[in-house]
N, C-alpha and C positions, 0 to 999 in steps of 0.2 A: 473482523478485527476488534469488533467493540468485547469479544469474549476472550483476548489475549494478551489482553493486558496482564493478566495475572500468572502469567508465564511466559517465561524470556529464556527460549531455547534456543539454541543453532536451527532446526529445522521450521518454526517458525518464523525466524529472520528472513531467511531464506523464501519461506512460502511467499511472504508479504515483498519482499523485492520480485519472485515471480510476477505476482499481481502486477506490480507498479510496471516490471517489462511488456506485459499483455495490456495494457492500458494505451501503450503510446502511440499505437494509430488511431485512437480515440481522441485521443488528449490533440494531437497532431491535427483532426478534422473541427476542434474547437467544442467538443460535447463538454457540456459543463458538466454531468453525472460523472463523469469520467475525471473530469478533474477535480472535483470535490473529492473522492474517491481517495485516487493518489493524493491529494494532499492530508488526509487520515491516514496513508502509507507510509508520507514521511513524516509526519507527526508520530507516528510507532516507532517510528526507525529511529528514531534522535532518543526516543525515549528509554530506548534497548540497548 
């Protein structure tokens, strides 16, 4: 994510909400990587 900032497409949206749905059994078992993670996903996603 740190190289897509600089472009704001539909398929990038998209890739970066993939990400954050592949996260949530992560996020769910309490992995802080995981939630650092996602929270970079939706910091892109507000930004886009």
């Amino acid at each position: 994510m740190d190289h897509m900032d600089a472009a704001a497409s539909a398929r990038i949206t998209e890739a970066v909400r993939t990400i954050r749905r592949g996260l949530a059994p992560y996020r769910a078992r309490g992995l802080r990587t995981a939630a650092e993670l996602d929270k970079r996903a939706t910091a892109f996603l507000t930004r886009t």
